[in-house]
C-alpha positions as CSV (number, residue, x, y, z in Angstrom):
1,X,19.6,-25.1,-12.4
2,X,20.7,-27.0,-9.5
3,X,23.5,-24.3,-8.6
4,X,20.8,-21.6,-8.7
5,X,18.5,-24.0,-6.5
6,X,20.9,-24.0,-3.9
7,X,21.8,-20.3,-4.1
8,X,18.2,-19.3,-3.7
9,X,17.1,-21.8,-1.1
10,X,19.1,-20.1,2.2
11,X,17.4,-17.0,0.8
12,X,14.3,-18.5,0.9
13,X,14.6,-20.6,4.8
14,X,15.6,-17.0,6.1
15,X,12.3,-15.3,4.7
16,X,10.0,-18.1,5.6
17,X,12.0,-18.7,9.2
18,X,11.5,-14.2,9.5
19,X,8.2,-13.6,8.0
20,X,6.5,-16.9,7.0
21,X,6.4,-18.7,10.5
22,X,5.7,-16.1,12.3
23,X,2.6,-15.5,10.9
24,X,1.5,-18.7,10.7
25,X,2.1,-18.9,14.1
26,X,0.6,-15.9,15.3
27,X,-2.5,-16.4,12.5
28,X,-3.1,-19.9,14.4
29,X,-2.5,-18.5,18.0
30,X,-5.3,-16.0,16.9
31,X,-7.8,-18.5,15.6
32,X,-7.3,-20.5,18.8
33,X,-8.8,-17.7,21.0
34,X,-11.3,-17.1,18.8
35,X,-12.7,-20.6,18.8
36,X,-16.6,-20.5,20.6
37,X,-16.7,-16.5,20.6
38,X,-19.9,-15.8,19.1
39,X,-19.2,-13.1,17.3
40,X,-16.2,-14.4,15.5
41,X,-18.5,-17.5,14.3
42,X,-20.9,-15.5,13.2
43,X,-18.7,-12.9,11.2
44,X,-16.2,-15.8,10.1
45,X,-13.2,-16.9,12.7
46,X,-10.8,-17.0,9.5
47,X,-11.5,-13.1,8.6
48,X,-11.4,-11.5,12.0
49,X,-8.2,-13.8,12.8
50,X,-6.7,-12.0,9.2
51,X,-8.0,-8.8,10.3
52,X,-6.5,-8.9,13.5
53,X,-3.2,-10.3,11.8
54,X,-3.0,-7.4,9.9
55,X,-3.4,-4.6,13.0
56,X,-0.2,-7.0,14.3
57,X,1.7,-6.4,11.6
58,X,0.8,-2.9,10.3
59,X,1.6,-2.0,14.3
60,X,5.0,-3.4,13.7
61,X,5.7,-1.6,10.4
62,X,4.2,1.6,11.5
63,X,7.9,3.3,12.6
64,X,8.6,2.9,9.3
65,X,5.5,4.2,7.4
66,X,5.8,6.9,9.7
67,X,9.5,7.7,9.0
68,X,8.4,7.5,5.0
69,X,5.3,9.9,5.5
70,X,7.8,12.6,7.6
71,X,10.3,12.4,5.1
72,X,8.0,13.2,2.4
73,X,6.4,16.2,4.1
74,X,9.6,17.2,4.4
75,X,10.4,17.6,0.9
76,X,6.9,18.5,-0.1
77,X,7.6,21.0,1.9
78,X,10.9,22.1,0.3
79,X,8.9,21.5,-2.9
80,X,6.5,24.6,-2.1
81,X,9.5,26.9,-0.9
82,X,11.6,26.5,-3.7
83,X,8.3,27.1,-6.4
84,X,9.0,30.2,-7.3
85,X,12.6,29.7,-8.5
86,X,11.2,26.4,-10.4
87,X,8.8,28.8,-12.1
88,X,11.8,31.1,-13.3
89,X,14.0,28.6,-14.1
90,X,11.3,26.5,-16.3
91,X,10.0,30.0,-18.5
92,X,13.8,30.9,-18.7
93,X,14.4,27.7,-19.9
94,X,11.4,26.3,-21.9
95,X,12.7,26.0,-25.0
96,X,16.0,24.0,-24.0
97,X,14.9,20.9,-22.5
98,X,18.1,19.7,-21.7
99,X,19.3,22.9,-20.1
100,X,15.4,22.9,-17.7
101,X,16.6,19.4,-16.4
102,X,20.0,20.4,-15.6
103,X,19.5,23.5,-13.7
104,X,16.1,21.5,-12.3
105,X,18.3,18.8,-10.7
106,X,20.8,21.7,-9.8
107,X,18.4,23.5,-7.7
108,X,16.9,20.5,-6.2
109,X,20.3,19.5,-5.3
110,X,20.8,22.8,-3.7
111,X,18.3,22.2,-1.6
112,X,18.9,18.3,-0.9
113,X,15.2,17.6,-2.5
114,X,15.1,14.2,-4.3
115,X,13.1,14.5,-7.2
116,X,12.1,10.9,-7.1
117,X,10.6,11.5,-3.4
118,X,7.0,11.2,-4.8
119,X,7.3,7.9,-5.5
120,X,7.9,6.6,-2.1
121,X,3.8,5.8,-2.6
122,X,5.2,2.6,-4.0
123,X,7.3,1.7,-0.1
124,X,4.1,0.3,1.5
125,X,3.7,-2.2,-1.2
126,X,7.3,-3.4,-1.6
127,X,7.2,-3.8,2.3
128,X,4.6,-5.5,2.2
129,X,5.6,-8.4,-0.7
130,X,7.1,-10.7,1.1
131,X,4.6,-10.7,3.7
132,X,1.5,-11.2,1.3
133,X,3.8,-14.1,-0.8
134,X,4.1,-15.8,3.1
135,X,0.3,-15.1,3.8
136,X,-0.5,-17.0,0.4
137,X,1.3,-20.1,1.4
138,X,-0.3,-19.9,4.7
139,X,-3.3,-19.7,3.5
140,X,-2.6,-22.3,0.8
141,X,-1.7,-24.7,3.3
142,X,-4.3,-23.4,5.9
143,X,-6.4,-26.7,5.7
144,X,-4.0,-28.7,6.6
145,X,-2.1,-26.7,9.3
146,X,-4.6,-24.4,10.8
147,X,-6.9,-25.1,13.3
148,X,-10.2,-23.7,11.3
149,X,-12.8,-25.7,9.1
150,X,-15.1,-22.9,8.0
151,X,-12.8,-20.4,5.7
152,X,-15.9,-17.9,5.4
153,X,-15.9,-14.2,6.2
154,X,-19.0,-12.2,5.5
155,X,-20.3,-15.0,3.4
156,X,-17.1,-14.5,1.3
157,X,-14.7,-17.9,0.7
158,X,-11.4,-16.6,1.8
159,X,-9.4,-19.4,0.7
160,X,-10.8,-18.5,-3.1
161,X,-10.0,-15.8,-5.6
162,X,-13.0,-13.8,-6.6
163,X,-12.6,-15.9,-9.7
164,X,-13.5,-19.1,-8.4
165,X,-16.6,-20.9,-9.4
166,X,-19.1,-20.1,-7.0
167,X,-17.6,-17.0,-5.4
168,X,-18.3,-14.8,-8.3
169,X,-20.9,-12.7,-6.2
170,X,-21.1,-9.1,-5.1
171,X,-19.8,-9.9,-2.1
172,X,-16.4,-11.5,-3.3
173,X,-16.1,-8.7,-5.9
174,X,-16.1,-6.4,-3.0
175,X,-13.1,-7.2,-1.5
176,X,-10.7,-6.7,-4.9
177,X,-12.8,-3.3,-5.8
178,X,-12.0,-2.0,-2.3
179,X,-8.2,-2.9,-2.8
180,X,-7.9,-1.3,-5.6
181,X,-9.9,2.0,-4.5
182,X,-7.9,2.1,-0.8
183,X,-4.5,1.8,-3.0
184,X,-5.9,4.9,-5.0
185,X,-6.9,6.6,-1.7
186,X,-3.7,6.1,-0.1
187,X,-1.8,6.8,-3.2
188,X,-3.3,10.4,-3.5
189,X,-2.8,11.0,-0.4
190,X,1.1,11.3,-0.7
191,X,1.2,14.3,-2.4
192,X,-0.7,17.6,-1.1
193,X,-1.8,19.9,-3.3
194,X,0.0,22.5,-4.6
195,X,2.9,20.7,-4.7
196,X,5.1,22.1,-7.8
197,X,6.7,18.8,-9.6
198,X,8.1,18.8,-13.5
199,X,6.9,17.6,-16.4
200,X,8.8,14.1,-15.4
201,X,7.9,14.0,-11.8
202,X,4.5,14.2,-12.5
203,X,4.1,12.0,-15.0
204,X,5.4,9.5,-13.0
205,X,3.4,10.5,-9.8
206,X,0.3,9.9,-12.2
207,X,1.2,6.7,-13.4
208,X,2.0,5.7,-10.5
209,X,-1.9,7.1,-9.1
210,X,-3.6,5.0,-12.0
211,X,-1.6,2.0,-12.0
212,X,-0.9,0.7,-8.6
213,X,-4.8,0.4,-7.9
214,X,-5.4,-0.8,-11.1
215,X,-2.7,-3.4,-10.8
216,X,-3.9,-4.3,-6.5
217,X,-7.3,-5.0,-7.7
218,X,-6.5,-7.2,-10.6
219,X,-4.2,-9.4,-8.3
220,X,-6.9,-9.5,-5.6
221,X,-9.2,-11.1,-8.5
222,X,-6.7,-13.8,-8.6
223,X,-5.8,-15.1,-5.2
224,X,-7.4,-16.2,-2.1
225,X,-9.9,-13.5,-0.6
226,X,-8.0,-13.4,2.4
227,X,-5.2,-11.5,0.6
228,X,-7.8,-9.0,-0.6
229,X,-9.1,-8.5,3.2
230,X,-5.7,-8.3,4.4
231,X,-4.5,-5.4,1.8
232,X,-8.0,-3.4,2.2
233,X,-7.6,-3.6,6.3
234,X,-3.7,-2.8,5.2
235,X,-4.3,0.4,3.6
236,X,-7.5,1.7,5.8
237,X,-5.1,1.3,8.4
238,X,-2.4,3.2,6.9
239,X,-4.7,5.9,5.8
240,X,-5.7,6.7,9.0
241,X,-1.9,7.0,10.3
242,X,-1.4,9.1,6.7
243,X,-4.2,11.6,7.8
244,X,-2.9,12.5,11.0
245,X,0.7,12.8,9.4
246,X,-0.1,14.6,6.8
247,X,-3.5,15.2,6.1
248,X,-5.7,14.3,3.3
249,X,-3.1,15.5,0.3
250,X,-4.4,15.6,-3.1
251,X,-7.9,14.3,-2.2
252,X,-8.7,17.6,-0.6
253,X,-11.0,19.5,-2.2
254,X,-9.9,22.8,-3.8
255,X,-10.7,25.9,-1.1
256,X,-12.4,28.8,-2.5
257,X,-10.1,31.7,-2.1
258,X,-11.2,34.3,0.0
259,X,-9.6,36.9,-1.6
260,X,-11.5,36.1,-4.6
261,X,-14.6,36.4,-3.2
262,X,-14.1,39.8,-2.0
């Protein structure tokens, strides 16, 4: 035990001295300027300090995000050029399943198309671990190291789960529902419609749809509030770089064909 103690603590001094410093450093800088505005006391110093926090650092990830979202309407793209051949090659092949996936990879690898692509819906929260696992130490320690006193937002208890005697209200049940539905929102938004993806693919996409939000709001239930705020303002944020990249996806309603009408 003690070996694996001192394998894992240079690990862990390099992720607090990159990620968990920094934002309690730049989380107390914030509440420092915000002490005696008006409106910050009025809305809650802590939240606008963690909202702000989070602009800061999804500012800082967005090259990446944005490098993730071209890459992925790049083989969406693909996706939709090659359809027709995937069509062929699955009603040629339908009753050998082990022939379909070998002349499905084959074709993908024709045309450098990685079938596990749609999954990349999963990056933004693997980015954003470690920073959330820093946040809740931050926040765990925030009454001792922080220069704040009043930890409500909204009339929410940031430094509470939804959970928490006392906090079960509307309010603090907000926060966790809207996780869970901007993680669904963001989620569907990865993959535009009419995007041809096999049997595997899209199973996987679809688990991947129902389970992440499912899995966001039940954590949000559990820990502070201010990781709920911090994940909701997260992915509004990256939903509004997602629409300009690449539109609204799968949550686009279906378009009446015109042809049909005529």
């Amino acid at each position: 035990m003690n070996s694996i103690g001192q394998l894992w603590h240079p690990i862990w001094l390099l992720w607090w001295t990159v990620i968990g410093i920094p934002i309690h450093a730049i989380l107390s800088w914030l509440l420092s300027m915000l002490n005696g505005n008006l409106i910050a006391d009025a809305v809650g110093p802590f939240g606008v300090a963690i909202v702000l926090l989070t602009i800061v650092i999804k500012l800082i990830l967005a090259p990446v995000f944005q490098f993730q979202l071209t890459t992925s309407r790049r083989v969406q793209a693909e996706q939709r050029r090659i359809a027709p051949q995937l069509a062929a090659v699955r009603k040629k092949y339908k009753k050998d399943p082990q022939r379909l996936n070998q002349e499905t990879m084959a074709l993908y690898k024709e045309h450098n198309i990685n079938p596990l692509a749609q999954m990349s819906g999963c990056l933004p929260a693997l980015l954003q671990s470690p920073i959330l696992i820093a946040l809740f130490y931050v926040i765990r320690d925030a009454h001792q190291t922080l220069p704040i006193h009043n930890f409500h937002f909204l009339g929410i208890a940031l430094d509470k789960s939804a959970l928490a005697s006392g906090q079960f209200v509307p309010l603090a049940i907000l926060l966790p529902i809207l996780a869970g539905l901007t993680t669904f929102v963001q989620t569907k938004m990865m993959t535009p419609p009419g995007v041809v993806q096999d049997p595997t693919q899209a199973a996987m996409t679809q688990n991947m749809t129902l389970i992440m939000p499912v899995f966001i709001a039940f954590i949000s239930l559990q820990f502070a509030a201010a990781l709920a705020l911090y994940w909701v303002v997260s992915n509004l944020f990256s939903i509004g770089q997602q629409y300009f990249i690449t539109g609204w996806g799968s949550l686009s309603p279906p378009r009446l064909g015109r042809g049909k009408a005529a």
